[in-house]
C-alpha positions in Angstrom: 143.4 86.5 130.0 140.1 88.6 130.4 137.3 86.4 128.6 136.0 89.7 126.5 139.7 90.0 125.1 139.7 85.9 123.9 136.2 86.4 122.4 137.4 89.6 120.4 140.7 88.0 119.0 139.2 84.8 118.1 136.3 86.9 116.1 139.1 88.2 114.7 140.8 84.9 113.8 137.5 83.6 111.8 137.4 86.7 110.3 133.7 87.8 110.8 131.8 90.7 109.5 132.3 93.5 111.3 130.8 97.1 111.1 131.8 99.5 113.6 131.8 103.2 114.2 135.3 102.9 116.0 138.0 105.2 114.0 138.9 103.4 111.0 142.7 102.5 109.7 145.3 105.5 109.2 144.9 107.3 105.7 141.4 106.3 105.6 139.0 108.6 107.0 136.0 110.4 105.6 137.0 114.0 104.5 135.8 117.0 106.9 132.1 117.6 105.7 131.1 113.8 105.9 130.7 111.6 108.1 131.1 107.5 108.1 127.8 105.5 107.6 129.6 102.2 108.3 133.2 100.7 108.2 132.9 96.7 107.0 136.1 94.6 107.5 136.4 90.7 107.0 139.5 89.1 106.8 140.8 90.1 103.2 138.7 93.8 103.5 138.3 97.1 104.9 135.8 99.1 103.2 134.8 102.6 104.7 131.8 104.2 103.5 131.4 107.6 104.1 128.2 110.5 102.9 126.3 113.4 104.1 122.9 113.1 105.8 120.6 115.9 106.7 117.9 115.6 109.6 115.3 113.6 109.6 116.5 111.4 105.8 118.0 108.4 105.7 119.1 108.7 102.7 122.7 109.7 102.3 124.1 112.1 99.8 127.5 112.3 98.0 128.5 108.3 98.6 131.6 107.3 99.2 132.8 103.8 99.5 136.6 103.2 99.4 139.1 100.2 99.8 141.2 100.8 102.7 144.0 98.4 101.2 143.8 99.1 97.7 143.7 102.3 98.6 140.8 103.3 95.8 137.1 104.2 95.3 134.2 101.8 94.6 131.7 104.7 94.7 132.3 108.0 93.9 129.5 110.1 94.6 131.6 113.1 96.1 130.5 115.7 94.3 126.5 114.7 93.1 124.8 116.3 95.7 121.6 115.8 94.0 120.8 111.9 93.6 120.9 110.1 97.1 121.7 106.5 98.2 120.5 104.0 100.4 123.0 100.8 101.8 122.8 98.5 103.6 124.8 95.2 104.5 124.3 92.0 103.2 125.9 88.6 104.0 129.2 88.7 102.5 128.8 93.0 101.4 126.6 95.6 100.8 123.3 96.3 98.8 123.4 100.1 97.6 120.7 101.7 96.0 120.3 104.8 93.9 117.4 106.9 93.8 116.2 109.5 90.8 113.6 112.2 90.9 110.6 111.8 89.2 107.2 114.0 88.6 104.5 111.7 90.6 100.3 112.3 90.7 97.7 114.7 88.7 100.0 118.0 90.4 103.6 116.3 89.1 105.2 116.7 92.3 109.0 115.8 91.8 109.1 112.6 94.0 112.4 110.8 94.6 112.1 106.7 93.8 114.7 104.1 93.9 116.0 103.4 90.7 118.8 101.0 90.8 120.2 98.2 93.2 123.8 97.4 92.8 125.0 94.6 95.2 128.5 94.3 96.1 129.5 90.9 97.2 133.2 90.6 98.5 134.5 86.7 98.1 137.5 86.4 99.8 139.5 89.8 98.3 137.8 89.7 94.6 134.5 92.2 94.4 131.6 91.0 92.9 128.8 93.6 91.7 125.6 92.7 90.1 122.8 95.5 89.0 119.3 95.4 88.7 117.2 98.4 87.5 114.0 98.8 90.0 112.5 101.7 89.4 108.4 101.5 89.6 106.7 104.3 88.1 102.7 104.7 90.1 100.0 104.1 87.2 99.3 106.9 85.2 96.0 108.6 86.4 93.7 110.1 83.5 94.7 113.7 84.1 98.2 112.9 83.8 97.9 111.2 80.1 95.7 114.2 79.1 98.6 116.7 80.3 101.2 114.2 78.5 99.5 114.5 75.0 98.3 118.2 75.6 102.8 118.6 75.8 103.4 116.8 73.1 100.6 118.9 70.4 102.4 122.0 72.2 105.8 120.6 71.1 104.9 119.5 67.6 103.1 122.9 67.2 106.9 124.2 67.6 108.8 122.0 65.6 108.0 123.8 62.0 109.0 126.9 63.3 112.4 126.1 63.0 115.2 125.2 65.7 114.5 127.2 69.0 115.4 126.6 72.3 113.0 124.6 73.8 109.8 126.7 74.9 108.5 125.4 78.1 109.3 125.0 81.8 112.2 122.2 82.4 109.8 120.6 84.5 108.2 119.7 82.0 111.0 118.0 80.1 110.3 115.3 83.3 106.8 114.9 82.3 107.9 113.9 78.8 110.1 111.7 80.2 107.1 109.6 82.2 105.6 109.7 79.0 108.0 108.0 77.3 108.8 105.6 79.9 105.2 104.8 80.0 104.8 105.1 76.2 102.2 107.6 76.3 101.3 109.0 72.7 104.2 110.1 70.9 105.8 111.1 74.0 108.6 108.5 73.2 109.5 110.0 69.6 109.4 113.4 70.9 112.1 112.7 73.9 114.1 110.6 71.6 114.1 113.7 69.3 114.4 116.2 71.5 117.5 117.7 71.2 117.3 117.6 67.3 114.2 119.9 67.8 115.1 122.0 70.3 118.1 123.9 71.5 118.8 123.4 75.0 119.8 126.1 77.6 121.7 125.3 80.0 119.2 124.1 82.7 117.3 122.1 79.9 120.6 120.1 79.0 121.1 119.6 82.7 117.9 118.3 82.7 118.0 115.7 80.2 121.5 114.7 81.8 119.8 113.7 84.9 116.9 112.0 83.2 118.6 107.9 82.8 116.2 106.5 79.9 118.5 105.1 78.0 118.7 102.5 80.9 115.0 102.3 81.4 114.1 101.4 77.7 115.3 98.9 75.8 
């Protein structure tokens, strides 16, 4: 027997890790627009993970990551082609993390940081996942407390004029949200009570719905 074949099946027989780029099992592929970021398979598993990239990122968009044998999704990021993901393997899975925008600096530039880590641990065929929240907001600088309290005067200077919809850019719903992570003034209060203030268009609601700060505070 050729030596390559008897090192190949007897990987196979101790049932390593292995991730290749090789066409996966039939009835599990990627779907047209994406293409496979890794294919892991151990002796009780066969997970493909599938995404979109774009040139030059490394992040990958709408993540995919489905059980070849169960035949169902672990992730099912299909359609969110807004938040990316990072993976990557670990000893006995993956590591994937999930990464928000956020305004960063004196000129709020929307900045994406990671935000969550969820590891996925596979022992024998029973998943394991564990999350940890990581997201690490820079120090505020001076200018960007002075623009956080100069918001929220401008917002309490609307709330006794009766329920309007809310009256500034939604960018700035984002810095409202930094100050209220970081506790800035009233900025907490004010998000909290936001929609009780303020109608919400459409792109405001949208807004808020991206903004996770119910899993940032406590």
């Amino acid at each position: 027997m050729n030596h390559t074949k008897v090192i190949i099946f007897l990987l196979a027989i101790a049932g390593l890790i292995n991730v290749t780029s090789a066409q996966t099992t039939q009835n599990c592929d990627c779907e047209d627009s994406d293409e496979m970021v890794l294919f892991y398979t151990d002796s009780d598993n066969q997970i493909l993970v599938c995404g979109t990239k774009t040139d030059g990122d490394s992040l990958v968009y709408e993540l995919t990551m489905y059980d070849c044998l169960q035949q169902t999704f672990l992730i099912d990021n299909r359609y969110d082609e807004i938040f990316p993901n990072s993976i990557q393997l670990t000893g006995k899975g993956f590591m994937v993390t999930d990464y928000h925008f956020a305004p960063v600096g004196d000129n709020w530039k929307q900045t994406i940081l990671p935000f969550v880590e969820t590891e996925y641990v596979f022992e024998n065929a029973i998943l394991k996942k564990a999350e940890k929240i990581i997201f690490d907001y820079p120090e505020l600088t001076a200018n960007q407390i002075n623009d956080i309290k100069e918001l929220c005067d401008q917002l309490y200077a609307h709330k006794n004029t009766g329920k309007e919809y809310y009256p500034f850019d939604n960018e700035t719903i984002y810095i409202l949200f930094i100050g209220a992570y970081k506790n800035v003034y009233s900025a907490r209060q004010l998000f909290f009570d936001l929609t009780n203030l303020f109608e919400l268009d459409g792109a405001a609601a949208e807004t808020m719905s991206e903004i996770a700060m119910d899993r940032l505070i406590e």
